[in-house]
Backbone atoms as SQL, in Angstrom:
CREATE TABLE atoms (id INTEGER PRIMARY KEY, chain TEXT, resi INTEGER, resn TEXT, atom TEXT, x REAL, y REAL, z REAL);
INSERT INTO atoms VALUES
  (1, 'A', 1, 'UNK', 'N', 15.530, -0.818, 38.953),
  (2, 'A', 1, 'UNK', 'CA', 14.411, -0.334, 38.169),
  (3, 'A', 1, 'UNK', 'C', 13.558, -1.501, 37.661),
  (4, 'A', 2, 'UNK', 'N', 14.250, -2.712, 37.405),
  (5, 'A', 2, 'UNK', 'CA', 13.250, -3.984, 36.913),
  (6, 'A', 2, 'UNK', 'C', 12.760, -4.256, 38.353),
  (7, 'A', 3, 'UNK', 'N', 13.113, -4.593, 39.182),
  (8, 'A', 3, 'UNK', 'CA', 12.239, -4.941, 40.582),
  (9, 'A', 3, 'UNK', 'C', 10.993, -4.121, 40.486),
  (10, 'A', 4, 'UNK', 'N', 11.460, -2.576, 40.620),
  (11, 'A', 4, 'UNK', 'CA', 9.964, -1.670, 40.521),
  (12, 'A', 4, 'UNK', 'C', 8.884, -1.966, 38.854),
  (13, 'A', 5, 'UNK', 'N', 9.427, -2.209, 38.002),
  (14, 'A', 5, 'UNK', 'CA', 7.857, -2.830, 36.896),
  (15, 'A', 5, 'UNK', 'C', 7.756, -3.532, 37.288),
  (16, 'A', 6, 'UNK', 'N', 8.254, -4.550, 37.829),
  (17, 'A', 6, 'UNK', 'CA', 7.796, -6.099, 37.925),
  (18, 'A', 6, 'UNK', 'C', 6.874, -5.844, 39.083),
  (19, 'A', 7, 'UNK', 'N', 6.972, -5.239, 40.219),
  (20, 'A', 7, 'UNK', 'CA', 6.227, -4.935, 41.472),
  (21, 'A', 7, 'UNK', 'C', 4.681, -4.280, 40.884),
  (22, 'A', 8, 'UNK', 'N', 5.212, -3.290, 40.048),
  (23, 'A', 8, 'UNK', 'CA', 4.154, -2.380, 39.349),
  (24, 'A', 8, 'UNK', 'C', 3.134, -3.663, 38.521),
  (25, 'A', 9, 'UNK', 'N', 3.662, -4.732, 37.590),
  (26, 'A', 9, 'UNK', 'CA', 2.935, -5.199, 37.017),
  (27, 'A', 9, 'UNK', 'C', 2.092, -6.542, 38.018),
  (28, 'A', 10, 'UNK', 'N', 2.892, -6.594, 38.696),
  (29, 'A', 10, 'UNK', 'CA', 2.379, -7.463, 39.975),
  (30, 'A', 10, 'UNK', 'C', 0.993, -7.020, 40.590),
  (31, 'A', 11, 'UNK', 'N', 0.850, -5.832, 40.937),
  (32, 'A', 11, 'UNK', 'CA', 0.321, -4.739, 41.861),
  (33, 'A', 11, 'UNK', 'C', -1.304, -4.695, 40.843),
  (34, 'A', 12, 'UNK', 'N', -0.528, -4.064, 39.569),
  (35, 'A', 12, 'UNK', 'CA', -1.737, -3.993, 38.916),
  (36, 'A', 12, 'UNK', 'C', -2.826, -5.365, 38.447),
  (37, 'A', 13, 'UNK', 'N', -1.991, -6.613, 37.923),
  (38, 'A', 13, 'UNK', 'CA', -2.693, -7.600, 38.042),
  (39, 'A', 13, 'UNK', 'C', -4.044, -8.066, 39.247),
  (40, 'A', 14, 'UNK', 'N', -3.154, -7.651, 40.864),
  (41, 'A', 14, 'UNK', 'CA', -3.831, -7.869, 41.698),
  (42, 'A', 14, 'UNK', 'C', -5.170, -7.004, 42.082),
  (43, 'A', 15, 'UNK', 'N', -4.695, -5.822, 41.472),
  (44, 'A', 15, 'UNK', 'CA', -6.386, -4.595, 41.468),
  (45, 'A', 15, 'UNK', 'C', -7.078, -4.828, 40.639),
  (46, 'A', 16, 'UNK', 'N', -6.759, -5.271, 39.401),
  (47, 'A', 16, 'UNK', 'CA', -7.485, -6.008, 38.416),
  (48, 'A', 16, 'UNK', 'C', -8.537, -7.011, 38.625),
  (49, 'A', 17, 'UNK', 'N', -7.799, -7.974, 39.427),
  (50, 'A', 17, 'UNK', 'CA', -8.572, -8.827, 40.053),
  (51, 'A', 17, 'UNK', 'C', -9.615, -8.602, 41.142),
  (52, 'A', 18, 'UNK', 'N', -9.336, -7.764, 41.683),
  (53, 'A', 18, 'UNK', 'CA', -10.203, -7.484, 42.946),
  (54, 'A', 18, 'UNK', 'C', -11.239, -6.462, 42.300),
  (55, 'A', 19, 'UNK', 'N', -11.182, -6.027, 41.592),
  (56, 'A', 19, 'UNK', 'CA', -12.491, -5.355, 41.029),
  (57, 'A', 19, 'UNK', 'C', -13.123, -6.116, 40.327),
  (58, 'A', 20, 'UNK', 'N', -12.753, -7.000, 39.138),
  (59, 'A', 20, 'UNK', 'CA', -13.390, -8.710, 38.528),
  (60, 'A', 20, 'UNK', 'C', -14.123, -8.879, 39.580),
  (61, 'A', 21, 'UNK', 'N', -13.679, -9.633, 40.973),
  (62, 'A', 21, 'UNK', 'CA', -14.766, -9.973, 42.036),
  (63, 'A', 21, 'UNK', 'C', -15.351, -8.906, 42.622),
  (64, 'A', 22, 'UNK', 'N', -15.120, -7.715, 42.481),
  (65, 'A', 22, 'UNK', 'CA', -16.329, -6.571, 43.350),
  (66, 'A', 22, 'UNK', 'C', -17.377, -7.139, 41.958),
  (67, 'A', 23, 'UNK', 'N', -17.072, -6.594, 41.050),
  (68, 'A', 23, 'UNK', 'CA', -18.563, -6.232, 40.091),
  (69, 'A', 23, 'UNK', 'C', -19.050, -7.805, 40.141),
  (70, 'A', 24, 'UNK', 'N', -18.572, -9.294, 40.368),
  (71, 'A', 24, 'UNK', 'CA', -19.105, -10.182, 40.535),
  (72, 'A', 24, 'UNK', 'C', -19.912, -10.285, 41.543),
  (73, 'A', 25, 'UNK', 'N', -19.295, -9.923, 42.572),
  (74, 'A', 25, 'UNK', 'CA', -19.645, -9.647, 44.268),
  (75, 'A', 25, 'UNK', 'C', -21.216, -8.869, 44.282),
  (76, 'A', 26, 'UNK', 'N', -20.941, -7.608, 43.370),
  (77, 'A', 26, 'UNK', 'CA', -22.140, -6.873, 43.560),
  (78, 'A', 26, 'UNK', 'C', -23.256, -7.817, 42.886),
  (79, 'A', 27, 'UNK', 'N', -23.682, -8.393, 42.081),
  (80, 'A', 27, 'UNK', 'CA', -24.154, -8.985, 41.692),
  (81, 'A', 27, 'UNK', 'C', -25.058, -10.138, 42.364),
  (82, 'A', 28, 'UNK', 'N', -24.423, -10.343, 43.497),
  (83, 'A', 28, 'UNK', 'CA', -25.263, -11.602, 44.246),
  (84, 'A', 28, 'UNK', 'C', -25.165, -10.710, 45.234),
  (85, 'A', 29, 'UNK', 'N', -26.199, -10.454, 46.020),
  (86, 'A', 29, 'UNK', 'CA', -26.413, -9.734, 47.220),
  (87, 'A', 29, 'UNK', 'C', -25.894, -10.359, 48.581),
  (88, 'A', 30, 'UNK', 'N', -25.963, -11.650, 48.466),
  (89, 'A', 30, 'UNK', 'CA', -25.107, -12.268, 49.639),
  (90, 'A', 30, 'UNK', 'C', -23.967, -11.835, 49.819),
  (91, 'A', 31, 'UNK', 'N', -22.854, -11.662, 48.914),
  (92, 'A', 31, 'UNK', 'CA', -21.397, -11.659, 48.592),
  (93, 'A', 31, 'UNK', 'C', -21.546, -10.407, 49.489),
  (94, 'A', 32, 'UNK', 'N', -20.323, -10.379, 50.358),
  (95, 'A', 32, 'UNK', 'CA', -20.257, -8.970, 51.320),
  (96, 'A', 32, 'UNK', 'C', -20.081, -7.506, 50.908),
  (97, 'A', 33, 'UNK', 'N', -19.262, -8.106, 49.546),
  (98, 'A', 33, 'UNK', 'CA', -19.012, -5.927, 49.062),
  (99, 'A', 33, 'UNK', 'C', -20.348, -5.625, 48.647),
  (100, 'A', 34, 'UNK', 'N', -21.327, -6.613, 48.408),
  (101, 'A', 34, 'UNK', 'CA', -22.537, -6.493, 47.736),
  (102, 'A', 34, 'UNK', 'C', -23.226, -5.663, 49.127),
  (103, 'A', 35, 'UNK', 'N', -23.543, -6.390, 50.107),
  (104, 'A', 35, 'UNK', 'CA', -24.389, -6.239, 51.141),
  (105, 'A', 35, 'UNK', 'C', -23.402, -4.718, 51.701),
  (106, 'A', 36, 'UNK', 'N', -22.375, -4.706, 51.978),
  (107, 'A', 36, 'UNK', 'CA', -21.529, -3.519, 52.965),
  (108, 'A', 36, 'UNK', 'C', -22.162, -2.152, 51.737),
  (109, 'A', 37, 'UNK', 'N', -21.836, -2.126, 50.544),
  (110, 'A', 37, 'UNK', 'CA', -23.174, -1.207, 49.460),
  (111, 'A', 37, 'UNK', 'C', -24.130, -0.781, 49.926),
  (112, 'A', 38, 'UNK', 'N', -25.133, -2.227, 49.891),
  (113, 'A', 38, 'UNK', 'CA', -26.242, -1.363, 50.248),
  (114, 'A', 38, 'UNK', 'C', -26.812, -1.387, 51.681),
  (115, 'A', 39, 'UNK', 'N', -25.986, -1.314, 52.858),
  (116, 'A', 39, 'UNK', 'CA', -25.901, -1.362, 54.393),
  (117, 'A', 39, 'UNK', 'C', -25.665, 0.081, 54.313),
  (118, 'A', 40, 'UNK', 'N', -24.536, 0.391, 53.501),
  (119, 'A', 40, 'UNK', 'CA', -24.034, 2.037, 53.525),
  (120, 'A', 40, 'UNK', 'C', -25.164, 3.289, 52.945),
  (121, 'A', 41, 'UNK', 'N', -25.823, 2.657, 52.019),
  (122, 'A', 41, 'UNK', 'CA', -27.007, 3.226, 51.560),
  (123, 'A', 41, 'UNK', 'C', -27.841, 3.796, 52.897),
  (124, 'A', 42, 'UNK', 'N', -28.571, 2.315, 53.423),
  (125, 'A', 42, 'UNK', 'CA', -29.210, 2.570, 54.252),
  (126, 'A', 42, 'UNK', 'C', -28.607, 3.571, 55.329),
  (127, 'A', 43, 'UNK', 'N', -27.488, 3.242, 55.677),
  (128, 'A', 43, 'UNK', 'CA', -26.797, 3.707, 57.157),
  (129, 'A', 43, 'UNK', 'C', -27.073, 5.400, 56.889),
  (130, 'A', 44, 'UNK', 'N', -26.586, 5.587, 55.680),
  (131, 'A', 44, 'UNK', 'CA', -26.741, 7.490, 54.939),
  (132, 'A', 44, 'UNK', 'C', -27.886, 7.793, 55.539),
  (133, 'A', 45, 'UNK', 'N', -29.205, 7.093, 55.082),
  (134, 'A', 45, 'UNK', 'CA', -30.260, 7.200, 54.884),
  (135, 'A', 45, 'UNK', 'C', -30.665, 7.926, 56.255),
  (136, 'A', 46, 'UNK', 'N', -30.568, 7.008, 57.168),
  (137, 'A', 46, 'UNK', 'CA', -30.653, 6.566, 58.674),
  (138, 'A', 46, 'UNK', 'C', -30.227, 7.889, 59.375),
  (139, 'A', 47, 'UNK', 'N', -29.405, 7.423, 59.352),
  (140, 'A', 47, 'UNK', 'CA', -28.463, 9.056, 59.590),
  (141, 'A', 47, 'UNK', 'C', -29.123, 10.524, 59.729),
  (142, 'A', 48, 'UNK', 'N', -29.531, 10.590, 58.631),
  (143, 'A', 48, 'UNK', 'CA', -29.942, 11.636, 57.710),
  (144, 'A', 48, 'UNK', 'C', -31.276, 12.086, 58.528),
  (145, 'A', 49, 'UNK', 'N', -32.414, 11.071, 58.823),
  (146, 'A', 49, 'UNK', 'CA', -33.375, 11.121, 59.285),
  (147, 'A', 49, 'UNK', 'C', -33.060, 11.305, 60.508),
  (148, 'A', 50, 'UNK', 'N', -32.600, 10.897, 61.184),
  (149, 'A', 50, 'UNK', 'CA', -32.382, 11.233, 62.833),
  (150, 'A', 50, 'UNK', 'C', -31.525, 12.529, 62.699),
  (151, 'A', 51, 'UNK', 'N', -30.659, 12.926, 62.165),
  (152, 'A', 51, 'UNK', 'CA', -30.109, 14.374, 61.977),
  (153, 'A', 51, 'UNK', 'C', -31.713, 15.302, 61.937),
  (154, 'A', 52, 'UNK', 'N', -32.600, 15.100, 61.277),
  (155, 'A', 52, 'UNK', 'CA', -33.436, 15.820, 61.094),
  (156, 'A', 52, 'UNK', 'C', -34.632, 16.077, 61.823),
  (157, 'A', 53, 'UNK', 'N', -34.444, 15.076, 62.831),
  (158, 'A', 53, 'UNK', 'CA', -35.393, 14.738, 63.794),
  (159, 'A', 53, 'UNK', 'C', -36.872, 14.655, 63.379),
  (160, 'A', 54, 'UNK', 'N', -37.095, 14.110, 62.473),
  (161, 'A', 54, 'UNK', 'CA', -38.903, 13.894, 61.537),
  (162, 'A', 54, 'UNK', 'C', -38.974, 13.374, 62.704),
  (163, 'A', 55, 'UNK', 'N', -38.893, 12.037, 62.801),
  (164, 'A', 55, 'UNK', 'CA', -39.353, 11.196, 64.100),
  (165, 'A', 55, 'UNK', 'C', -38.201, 10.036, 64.388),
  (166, 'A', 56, 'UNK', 'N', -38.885, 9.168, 65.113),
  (167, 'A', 56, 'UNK', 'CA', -38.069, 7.969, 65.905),
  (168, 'A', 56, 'UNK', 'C', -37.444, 7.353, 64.586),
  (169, 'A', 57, 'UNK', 'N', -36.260, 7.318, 64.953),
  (170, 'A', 57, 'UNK', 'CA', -35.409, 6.210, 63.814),
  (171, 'A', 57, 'UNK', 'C', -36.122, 5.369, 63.763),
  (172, 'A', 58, 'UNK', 'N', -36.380, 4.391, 64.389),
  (173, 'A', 58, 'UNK', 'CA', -36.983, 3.068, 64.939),
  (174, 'A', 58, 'UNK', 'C', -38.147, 2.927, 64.063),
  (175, 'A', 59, 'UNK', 'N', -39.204, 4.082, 64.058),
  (176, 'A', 59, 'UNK', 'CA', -40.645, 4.166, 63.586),
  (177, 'A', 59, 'UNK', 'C', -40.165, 4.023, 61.759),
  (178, 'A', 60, 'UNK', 'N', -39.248, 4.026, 61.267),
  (179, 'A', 60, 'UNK', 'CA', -39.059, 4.631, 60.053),
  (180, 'A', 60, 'UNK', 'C', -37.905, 3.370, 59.478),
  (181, 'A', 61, 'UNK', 'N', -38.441, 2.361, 58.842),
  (182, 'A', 61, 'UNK', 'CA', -37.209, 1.363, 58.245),
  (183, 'A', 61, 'UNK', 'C', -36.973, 1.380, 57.185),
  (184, 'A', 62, 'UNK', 'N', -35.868, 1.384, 56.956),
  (185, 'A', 62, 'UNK', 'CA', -34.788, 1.587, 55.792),
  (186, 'A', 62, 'UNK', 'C', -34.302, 0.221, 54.879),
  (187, 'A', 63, 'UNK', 'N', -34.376, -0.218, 53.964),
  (188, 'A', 63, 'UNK', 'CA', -33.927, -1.161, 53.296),
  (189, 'A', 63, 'UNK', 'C', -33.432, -0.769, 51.661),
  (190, 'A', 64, 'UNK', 'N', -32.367, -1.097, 51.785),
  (191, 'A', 64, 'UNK', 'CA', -31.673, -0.804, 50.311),
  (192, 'A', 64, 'UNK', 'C', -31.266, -2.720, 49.583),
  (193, 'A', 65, 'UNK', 'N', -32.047, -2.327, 47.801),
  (194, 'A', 65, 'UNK', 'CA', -31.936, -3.468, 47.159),
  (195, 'A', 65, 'UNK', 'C', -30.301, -3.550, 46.847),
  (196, 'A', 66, 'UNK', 'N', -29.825, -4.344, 45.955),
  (197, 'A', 66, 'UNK', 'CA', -28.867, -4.577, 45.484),
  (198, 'A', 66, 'UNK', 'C', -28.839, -3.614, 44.112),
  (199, 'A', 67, 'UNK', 'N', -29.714, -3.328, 43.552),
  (200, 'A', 67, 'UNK', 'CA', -30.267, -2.079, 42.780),
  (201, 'A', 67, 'UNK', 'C', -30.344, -0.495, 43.046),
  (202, 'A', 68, 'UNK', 'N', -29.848, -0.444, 44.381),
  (203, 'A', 68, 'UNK', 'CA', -30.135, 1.417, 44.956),
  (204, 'A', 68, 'UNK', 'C', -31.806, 1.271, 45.319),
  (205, 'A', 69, 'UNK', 'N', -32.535, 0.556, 44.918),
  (206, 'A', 69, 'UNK', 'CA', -33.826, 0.641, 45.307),
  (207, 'A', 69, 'UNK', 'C', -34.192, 1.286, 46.787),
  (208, 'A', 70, 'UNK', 'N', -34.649, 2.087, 47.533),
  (209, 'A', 70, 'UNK', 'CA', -34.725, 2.089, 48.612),
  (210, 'A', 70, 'UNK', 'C', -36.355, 1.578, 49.068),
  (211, 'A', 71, 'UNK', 'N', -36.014, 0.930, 50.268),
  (212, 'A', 71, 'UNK', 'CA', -37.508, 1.048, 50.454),
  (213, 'A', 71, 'UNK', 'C', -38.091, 1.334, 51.993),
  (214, 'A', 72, 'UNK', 'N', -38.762, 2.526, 52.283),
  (215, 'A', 72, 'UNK', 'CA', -39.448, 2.590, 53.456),
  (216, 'A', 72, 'UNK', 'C', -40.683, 2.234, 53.947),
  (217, 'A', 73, 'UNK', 'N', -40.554, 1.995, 55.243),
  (218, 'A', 73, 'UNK', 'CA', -41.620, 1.574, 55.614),
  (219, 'A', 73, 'UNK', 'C', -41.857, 1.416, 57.254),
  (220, 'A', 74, 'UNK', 'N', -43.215, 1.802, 57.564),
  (221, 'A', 74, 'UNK', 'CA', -43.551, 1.865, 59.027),
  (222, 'A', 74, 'UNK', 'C', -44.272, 3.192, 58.929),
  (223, 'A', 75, 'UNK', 'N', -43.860, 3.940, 59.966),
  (224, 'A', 75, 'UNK', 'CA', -44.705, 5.270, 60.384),
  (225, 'A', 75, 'UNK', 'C', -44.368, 6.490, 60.430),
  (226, 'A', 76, 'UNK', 'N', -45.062, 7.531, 60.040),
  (227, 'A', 76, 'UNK', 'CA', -44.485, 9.221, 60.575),
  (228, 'A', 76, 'UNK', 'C', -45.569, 9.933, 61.270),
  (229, 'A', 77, 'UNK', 'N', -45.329, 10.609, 61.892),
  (230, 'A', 77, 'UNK', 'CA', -46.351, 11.840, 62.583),
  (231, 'A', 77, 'UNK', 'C', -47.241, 11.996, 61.647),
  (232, 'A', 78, 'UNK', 'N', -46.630, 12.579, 60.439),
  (233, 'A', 78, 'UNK', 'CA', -47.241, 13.894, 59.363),
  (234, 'A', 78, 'UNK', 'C', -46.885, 13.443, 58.007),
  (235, 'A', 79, 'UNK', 'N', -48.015, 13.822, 57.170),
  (236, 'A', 79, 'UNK', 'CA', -47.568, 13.527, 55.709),
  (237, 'A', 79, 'UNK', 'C', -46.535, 14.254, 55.669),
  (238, 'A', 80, 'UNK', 'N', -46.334, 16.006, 56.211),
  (239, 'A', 80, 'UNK', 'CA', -45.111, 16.340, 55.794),
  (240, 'A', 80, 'UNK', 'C', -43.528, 15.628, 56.228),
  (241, 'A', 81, 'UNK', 'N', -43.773, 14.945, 57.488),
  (242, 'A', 81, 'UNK', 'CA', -42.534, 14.074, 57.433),
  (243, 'A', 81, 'UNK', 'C', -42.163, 13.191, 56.318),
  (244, 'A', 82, 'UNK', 'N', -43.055, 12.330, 55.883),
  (245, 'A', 82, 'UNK', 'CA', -43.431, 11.553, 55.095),
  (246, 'A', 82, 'UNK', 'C', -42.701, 11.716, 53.719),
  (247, 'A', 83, 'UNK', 'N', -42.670, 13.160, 53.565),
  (248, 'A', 83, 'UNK', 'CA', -42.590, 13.730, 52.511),
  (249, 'A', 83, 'UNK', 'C', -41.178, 14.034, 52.562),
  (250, 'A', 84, 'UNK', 'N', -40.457, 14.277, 54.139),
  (251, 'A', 84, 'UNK', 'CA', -39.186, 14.654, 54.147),
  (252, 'A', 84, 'UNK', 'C', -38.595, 13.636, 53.807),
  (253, 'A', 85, 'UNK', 'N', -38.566, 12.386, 54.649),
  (254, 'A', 85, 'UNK', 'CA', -38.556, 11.090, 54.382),
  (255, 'A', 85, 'UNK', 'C', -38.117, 10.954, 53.189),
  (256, 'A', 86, 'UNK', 'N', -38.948, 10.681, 52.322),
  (257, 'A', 86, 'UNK', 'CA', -38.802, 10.523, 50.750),
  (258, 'A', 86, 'UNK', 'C', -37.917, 11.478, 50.292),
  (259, 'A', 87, 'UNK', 'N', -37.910, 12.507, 50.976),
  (260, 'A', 87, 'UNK', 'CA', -36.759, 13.545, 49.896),
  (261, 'A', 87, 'UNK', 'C', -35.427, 13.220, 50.166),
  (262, 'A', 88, 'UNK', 'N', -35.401, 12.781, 51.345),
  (263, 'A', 88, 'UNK', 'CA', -34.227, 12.534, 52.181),
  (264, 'A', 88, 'UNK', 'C', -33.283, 11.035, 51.327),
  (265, 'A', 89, 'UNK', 'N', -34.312, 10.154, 51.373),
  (266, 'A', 89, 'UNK', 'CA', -33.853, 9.299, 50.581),
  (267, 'A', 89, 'UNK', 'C', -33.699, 9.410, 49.227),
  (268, 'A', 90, 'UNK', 'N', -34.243, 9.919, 48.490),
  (269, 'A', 90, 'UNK', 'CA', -33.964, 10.440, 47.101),
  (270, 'A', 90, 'UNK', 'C', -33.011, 10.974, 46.899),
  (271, 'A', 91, 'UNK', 'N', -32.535, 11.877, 47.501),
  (272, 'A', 91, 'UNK', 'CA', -30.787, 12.567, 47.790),
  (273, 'A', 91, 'UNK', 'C', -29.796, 12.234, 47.944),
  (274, 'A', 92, 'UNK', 'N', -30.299, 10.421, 48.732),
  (275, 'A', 92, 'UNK', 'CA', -28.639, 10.122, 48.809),
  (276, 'A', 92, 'UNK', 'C', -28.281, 9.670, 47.807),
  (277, 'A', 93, 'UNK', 'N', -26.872, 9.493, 48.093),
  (278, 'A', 93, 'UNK', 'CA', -25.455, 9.196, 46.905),
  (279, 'A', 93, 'UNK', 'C', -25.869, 7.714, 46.714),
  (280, 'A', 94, 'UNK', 'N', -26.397, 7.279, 45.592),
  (281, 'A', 94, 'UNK', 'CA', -26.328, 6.479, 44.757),
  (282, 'A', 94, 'UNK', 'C', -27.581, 5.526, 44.589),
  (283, 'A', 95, 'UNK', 'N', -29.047, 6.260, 45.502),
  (284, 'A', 95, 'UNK', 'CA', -30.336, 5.844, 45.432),
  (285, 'A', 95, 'UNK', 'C', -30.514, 6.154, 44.108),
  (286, 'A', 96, 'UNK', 'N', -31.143, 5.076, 43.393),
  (287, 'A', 96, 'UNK', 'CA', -31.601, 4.820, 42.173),
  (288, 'A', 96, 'UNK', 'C', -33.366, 5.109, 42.174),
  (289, 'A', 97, 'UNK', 'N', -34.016, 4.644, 43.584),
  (290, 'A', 97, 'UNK', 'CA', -35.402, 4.872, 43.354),
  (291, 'A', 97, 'UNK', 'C', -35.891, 4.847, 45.166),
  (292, 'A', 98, 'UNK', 'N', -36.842, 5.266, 44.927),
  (293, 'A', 98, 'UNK', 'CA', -38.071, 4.900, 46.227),
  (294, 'A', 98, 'UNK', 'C', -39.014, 5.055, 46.452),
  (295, 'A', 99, 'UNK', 'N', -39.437, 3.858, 47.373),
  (296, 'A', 99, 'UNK', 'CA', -40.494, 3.048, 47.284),
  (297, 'A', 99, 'UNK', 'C', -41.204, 3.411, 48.475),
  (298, 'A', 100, 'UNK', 'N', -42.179, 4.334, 49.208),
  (299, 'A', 100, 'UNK', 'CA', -42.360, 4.909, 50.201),
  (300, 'A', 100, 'UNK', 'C', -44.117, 3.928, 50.553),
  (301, 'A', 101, 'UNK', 'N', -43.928, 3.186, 51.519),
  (302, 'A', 101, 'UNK', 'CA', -45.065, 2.363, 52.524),
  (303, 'A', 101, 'UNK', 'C', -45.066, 2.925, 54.158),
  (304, 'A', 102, 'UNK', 'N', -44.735, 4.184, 54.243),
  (305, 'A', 102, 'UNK', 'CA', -44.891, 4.877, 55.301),
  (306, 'A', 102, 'UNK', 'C', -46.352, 5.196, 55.238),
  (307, 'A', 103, 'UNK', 'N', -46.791, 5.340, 56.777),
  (308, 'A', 103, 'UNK', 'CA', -48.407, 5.653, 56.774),
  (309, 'A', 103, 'UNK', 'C', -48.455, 6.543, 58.244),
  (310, 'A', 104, 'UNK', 'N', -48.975, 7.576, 58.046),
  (311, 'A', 104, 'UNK', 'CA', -49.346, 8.651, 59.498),
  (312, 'A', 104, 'UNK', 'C', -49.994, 8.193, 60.586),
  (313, 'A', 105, 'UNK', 'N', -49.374, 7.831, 61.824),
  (314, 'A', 105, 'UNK', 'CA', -49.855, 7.251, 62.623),
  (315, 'A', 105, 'UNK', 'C', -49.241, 8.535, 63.956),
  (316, 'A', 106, 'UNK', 'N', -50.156, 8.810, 64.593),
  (317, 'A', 106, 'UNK', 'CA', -49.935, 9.874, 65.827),
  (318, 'A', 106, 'UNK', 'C', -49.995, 8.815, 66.814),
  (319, 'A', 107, 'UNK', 'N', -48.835, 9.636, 68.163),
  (320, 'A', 107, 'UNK', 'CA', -48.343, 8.451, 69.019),
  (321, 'A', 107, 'UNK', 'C', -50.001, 8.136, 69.898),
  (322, 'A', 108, 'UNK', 'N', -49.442, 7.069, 70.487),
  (323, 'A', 108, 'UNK', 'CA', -50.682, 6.919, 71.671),
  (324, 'A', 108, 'UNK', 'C', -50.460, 7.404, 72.989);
């Protein structure tokens, strides 16, 4: 039974620690749990839009701050894409804001 607290107090020290460096981590956007955050943001985002088929993934870029900030930018068919766009990103899990520089451009 002392092996198992001692393991237990072992165990917990070490999760302790590793969350100390996440919330440090998040903090500088370089640090990887920082960036894999807001990669996952985007990736939702991404996702989401091609599930919905507005338009070309490609036409439509995705960037998430270290803040939830999202920010788009490039092109849609239609203001109403435009508009999906923005809703789309507003919805996901843990967007804080967005910043929409999309502009209606019909293909050539």
């Amino acid at each position: 039974m002392k092996a198992f607290a001692t393991t237990c107090v072992l165990v917990g020290a070490l999760l302790g620690s590793t969350v100390l460096i996440a919330q440090d981590a998040d903090k500088d956007r370089t640090h990887p749990i920082a960036f894999v955050k807001d990669s996952a943001i985007t990736t939702k985002i991404k996702t989401k839009l091609a599930a919905e088929h507005l338009t070309s993934v490609g036409r439509i870029h995705v960037d998430t701050d270290q803040d939830g900030v999202v920010w788009l930018t490039g092109s849609a068919r239609s203001q109403e894409a435009i508009d999906k766009a923005v809703s789309i990103a507003r919805d996901t899990e843990h967007v804080k804001s967005v910043h929409s520089d999309l502009e209606i451009k019909q293909d050539d």
